[in-house]
C-alpha positions as a printed Julia matrix, in Angstrom:
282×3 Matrix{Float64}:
   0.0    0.0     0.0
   2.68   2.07    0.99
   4.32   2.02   -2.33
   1.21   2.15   -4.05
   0.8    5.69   -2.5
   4.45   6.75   -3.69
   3.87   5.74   -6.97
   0.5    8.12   -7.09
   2.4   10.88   -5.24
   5.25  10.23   -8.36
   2.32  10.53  -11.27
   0.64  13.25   -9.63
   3.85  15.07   -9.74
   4.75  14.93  -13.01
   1.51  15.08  -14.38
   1.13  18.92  -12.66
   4.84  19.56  -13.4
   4.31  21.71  -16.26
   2.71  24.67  -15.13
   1.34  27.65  -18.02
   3.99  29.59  -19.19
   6.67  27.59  -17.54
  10.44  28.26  -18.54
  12.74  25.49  -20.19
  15.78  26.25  -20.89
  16.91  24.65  -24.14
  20.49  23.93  -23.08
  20.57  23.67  -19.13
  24.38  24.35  -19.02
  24.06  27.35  -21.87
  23.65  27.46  -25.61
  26.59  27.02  -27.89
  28.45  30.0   -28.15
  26.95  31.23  -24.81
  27.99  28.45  -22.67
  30.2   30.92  -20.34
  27.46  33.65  -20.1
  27.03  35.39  -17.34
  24.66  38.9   -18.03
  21.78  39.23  -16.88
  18.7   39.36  -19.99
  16.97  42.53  -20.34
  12.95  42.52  -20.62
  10.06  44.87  -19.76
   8.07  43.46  -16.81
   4.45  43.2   -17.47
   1.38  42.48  -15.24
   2.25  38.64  -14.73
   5.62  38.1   -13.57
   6.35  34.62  -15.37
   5.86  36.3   -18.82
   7.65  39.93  -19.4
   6.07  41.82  -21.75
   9.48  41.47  -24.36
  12.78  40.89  -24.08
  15.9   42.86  -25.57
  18.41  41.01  -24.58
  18.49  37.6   -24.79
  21.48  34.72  -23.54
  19.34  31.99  -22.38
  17.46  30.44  -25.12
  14.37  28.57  -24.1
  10.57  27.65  -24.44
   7.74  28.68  -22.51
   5.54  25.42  -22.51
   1.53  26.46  -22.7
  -0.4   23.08  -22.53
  -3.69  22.67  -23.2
  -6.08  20.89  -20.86
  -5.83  17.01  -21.55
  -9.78  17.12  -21.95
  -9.19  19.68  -24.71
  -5.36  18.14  -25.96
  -5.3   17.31  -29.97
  -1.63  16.21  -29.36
  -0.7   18.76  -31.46
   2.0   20.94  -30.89
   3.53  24.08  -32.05
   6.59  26.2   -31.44
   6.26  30.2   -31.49
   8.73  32.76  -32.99
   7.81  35.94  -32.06
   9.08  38.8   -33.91
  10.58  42.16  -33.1
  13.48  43.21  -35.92
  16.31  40.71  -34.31
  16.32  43.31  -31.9
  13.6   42.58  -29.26
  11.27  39.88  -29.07
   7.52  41.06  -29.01
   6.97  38.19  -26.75
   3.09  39.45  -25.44
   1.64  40.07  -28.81
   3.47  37.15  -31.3
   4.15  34.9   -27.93
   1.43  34.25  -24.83
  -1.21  35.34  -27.41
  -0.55  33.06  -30.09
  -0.3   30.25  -27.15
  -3.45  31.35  -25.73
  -5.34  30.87  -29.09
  -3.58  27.62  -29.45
  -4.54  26.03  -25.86
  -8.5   27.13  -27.07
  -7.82  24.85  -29.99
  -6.18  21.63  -28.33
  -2.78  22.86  -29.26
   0.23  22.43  -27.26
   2.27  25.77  -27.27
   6.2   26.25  -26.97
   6.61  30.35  -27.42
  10.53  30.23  -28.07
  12.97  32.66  -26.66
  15.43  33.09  -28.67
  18.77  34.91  -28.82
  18.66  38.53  -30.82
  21.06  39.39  -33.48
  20.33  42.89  -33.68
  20.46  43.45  -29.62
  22.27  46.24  -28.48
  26.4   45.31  -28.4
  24.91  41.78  -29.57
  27.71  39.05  -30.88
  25.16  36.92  -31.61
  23.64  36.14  -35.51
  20.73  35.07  -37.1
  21.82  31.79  -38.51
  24.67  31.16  -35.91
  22.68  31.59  -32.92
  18.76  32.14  -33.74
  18.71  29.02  -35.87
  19.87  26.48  -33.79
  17.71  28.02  -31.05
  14.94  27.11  -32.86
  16.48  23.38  -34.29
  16.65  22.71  -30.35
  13.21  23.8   -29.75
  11.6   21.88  -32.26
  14.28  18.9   -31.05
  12.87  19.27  -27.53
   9.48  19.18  -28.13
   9.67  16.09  -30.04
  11.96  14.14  -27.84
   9.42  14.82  -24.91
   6.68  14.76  -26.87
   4.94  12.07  -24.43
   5.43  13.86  -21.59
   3.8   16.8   -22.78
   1.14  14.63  -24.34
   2.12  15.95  -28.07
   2.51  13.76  -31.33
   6.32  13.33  -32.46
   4.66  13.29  -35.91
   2.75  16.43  -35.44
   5.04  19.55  -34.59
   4.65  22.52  -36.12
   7.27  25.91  -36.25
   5.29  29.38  -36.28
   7.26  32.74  -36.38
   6.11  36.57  -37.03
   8.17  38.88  -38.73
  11.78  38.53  -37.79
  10.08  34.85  -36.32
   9.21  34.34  -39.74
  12.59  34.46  -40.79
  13.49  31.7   -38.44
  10.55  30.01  -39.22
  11.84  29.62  -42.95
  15.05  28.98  -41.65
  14.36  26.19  -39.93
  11.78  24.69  -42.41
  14.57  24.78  -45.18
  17.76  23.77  -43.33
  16.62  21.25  -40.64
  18.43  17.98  -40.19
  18.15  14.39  -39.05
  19.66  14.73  -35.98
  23.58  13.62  -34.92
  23.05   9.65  -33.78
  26.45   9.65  -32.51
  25.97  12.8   -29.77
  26.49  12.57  -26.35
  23.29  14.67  -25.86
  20.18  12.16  -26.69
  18.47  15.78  -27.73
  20.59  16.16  -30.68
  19.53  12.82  -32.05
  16.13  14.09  -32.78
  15.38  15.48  -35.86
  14.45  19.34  -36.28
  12.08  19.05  -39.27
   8.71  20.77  -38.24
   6.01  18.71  -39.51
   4.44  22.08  -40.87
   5.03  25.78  -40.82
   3.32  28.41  -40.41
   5.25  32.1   -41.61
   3.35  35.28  -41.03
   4.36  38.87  -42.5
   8.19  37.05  -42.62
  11.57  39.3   -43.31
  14.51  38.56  -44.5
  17.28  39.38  -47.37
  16.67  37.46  -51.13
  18.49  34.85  -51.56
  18.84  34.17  -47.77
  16.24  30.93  -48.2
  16.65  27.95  -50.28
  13.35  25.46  -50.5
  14.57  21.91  -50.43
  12.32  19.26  -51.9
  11.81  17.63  -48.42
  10.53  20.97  -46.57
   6.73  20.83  -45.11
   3.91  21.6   -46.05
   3.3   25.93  -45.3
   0.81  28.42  -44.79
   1.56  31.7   -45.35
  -0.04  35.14  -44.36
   0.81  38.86  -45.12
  -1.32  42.29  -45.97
  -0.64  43.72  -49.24
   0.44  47.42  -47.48
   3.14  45.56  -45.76
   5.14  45.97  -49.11
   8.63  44.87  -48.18
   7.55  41.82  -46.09
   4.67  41.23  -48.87
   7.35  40.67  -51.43
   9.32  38.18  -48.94
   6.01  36.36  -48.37
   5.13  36.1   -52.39
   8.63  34.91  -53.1
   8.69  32.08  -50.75
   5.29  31.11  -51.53
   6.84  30.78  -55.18
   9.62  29.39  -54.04
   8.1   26.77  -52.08
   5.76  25.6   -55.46
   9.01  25.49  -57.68
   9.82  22.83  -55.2
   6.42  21.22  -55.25
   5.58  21.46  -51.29
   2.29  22.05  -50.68
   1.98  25.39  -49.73
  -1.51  27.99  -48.75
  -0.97  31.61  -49.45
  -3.23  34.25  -48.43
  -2.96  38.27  -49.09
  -5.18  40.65  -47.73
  -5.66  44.51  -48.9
  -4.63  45.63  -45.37
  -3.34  45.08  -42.13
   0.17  46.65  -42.19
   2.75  45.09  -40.21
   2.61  43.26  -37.08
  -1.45  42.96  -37.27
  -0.88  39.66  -34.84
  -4.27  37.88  -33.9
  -5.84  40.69  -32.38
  -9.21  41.45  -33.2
  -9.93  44.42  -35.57
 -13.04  45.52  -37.94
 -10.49  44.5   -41.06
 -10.67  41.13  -43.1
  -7.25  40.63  -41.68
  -8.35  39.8   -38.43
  -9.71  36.37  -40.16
  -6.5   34.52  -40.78
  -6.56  32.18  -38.28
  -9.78  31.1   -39.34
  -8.17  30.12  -42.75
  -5.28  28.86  -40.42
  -7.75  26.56  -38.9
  -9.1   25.24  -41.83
  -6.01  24.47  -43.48
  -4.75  22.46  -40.46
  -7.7   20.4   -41.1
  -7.45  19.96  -44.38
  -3.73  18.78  -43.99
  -5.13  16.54  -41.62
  -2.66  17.81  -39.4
């Protein structure tokens, strides 16, 4: 009886051990190229004191798991790039939003940290430091996909703006995973299952589609004209490769239009978001 009791004491604690908007670090003993780190990060504060409002200085990479209630749980899961020029992360609006709107659907959310390339005195880069970031996220999710009650098979990458960036990033240049590391993370492969890249920036030529990248939804407003371009040429990009790929345009919205609501068509998106995932069976 006695160990009976243990083992429900031992379930009941790891079944409540991910609390909403709880911090993982990606690498416990510091990212690559930040593994002697010391500085402090820099972010606003906002009204709950787990989830600052954004960041401007990032060191510590790492996800902040949102999961849905297992009533609700589709054992899907996606991880969130929020944007903010490289130079911030607009972690509130492209972050614990877009998680929020996930949990409502089933969705498992991982709103990624990530380290800034633009930052203030920053030595970090995009595809040196931001990248992998995000290959570990995606890595992470997947290898604890049970424990987080996700689908290996069903991850998804989801960035805004400079998140977009990383979002094509990573669903062009992902890999298998190293079967000879040390660190049974790296064995996982960092292919998202799907991706999702909204009002994305980043210099031509900086993406190349392979024939293996999955399947992506894309979203923009036509008066966002520099990131409207980027999205249009990806899209384009993506078909030359023949991955099956969901565009949408609309007249306005600007830049940074997010999920929240507003009397434009714009404010729709996830709708067609929603319906794609279905479609995709995803």
């Amino acid at each position: 009886m006695k160990q009976a009791i243990v083992c429900a004491l031992l379930f009941t604690a790891t079944a409540s051990a991910i609390d909403r908007g709880d911090e993982i670090r990606l690498w416990p003993k510091g990212a690559p190229g930040s593994e002697h780190e010391t500085a402090a990060e820099v972010f606003s504060p906002s009204d709950n004191p787990k989830l600052p409002k954004n960041f401007t200085v990032v060191h510590y990479p790492s996800v902040y798991a949102f999961l849905p209630p297992k009533e609700k749980a589709n054992g899907m899961a996606i991880v969130i790039a929020p944007g903010g020029g490289h130079s911030q992360l607009v972690i509130d609006k492209e972050g614990w939003e877009i998680a929020d709107w996930c949990n409502q659907r089933g969705i498992a959310a991982f709103v990624l940290k990530y380290r800034l390339a633009r930052a203030k005195d920053s030595h970090y880069t995009v595809e040196g430091d931001a990248l992998p970031d995000a290959a570990r996220a995606v890595r992470l999710v997947r290898y604890r996909a049970k424990e987080f009650g996700v689908n290996p098979a069903r991850i998804g990458f989801m960035g805004f703006s400079a998140g977009g960036e990383v979002a094509a990033l990573i669903e062009t240049r992902f890999d298998a995973g190293n079967d000879s590391s040390a660190d049974p993370i790296d064995r996982v492969s960092s292919r998202p299952d799907f991706a999702v890249v909204v009002y994305p920036g980043f210099r031509p030529g900086a993406i190349t589609v392979p024939k293996d990248a999955p399947p992506t939804f894309l979203v923009c407003a036509d008066d966002d004209r520099s990131h409207v371009v980027t999205t249009v040429n990806l899209y384009l990009d993506l078909e030359k490769q023949g991955v099956s790929s969901e565009m949408h345009i609309y007249t306005s919205g600007g830049h940074g239009f997010g999920i929240r609501p507003s009397p434009r068509p714009v404010s729709t998106w996830t709708d067609r978001l929603e319906q794609w995932l279905a479609e995709k069976k995803l």
